[in-house]
Residue frames as qw, qx, qy, qz and C-alpha x, y, z in Angstrom:
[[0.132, -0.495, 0.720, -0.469, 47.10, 11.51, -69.68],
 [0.757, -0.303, -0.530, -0.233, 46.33, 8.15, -67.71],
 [0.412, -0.525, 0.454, -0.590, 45.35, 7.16, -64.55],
 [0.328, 0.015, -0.938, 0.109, 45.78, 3.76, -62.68],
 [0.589, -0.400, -0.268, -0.649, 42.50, 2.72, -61.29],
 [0.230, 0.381, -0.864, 0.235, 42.87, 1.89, -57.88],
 [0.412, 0.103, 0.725, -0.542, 39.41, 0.80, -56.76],
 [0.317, -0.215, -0.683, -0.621, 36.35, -1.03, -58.74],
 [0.439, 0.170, 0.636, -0.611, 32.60, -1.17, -57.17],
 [0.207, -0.175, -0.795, -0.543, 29.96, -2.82, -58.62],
 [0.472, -0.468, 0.144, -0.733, 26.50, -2.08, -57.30],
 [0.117, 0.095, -0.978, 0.141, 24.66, -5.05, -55.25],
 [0.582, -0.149, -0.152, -0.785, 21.10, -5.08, -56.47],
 [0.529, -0.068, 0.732, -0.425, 20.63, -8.64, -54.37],
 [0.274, 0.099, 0.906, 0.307, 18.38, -10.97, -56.17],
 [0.528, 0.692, 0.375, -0.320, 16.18, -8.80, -57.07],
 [0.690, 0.021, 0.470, 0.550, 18.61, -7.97, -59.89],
 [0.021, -0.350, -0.118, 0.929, 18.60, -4.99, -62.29],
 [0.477, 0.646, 0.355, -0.478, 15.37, -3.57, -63.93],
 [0.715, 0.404, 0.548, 0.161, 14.50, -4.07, -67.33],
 [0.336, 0.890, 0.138, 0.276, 16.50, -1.82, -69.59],
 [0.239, -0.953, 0.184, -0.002, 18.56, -0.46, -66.93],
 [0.656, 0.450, -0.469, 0.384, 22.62, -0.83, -67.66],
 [0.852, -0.497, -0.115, 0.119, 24.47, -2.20, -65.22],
 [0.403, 0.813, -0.281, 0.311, 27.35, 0.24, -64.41],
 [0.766, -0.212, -0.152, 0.588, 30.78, 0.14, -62.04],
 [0.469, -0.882, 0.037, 0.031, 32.33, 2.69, -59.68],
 [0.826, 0.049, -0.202, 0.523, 36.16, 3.11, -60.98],
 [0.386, -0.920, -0.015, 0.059, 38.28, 5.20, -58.47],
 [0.705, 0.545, -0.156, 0.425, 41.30, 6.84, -59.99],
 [0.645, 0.253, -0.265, 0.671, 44.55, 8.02, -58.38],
 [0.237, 0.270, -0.207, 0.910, 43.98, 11.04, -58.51],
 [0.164, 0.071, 0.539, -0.823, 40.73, 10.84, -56.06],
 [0.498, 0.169, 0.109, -0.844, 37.95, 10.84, -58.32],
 [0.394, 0.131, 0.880, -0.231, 35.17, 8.41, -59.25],
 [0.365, 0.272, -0.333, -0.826, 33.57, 7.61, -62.22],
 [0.744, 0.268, 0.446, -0.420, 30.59, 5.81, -63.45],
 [0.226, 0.450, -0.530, -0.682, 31.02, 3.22, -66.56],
 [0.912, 0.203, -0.215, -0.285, 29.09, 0.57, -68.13],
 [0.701, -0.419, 0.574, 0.068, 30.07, -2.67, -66.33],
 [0.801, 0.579, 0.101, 0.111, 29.93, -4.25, -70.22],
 [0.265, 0.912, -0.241, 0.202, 32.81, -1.27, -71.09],
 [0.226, -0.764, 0.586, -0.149, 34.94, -1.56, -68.14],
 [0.866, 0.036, 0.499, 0.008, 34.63, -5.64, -68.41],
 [0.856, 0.416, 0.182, 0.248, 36.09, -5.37, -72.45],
 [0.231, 0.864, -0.289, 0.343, 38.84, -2.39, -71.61],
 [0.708, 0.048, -0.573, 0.411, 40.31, -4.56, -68.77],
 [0.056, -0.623, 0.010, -0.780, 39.31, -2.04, -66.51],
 [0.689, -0.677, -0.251, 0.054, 39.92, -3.01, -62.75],
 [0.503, -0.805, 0.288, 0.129, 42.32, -2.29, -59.67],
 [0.699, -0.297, 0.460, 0.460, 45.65, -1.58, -61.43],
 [0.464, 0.388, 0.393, 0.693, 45.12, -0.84, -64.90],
 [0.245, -0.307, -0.023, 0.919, 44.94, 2.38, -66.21],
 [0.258, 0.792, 0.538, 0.128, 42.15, 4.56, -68.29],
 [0.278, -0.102, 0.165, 0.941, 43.16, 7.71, -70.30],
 [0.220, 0.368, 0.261, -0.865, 41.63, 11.03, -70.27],
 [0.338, 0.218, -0.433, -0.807, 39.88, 10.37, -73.61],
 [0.366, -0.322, -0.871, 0.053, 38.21, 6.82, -72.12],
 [0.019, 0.481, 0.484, -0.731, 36.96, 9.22, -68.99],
 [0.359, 0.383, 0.029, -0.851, 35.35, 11.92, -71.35],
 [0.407, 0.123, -0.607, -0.671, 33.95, 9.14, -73.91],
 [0.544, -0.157, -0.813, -0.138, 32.29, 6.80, -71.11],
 [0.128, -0.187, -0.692, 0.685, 32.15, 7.92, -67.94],
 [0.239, -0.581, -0.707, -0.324, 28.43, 8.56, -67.23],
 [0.142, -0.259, 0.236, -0.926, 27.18, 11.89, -65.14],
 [0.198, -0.443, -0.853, 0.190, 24.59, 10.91, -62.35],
 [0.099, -0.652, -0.370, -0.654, 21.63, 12.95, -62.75]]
């Protein structure tokens, strides 16, 4: 199944910018309510903003769990 993403965040680490090592991920809010975490990289080469769409098998191979 897919879902049309209708929100993107991106954090806003200011200028301090983001720590060495750490990936820099995005906030996509789907349809159907919920919010997932992916590598900004990922969501930047899958076209992945307000409008397109991401199928269940993108969610369960990228989306990141927040400890």
């Amino acid at each position: 199944m897919k879902y049309r993403i209708t929100d993107l965040t991106e954090p806003d680490n200011g200028c301090e910018g983001f720590a060495e090592g750490e990936e820099p991920m995005v906030t996509l809010e789907l349809e159907d309510g919920r919010k997932i975490k992916v590598p900004d990289v990922t969501a930047y080469k899958n076209g992945w903003d307000t409008g397109a769409e991401i199928s269940d098998e993108d969610i369960e191979r990228y989306a990141r769990k927040d400890n």
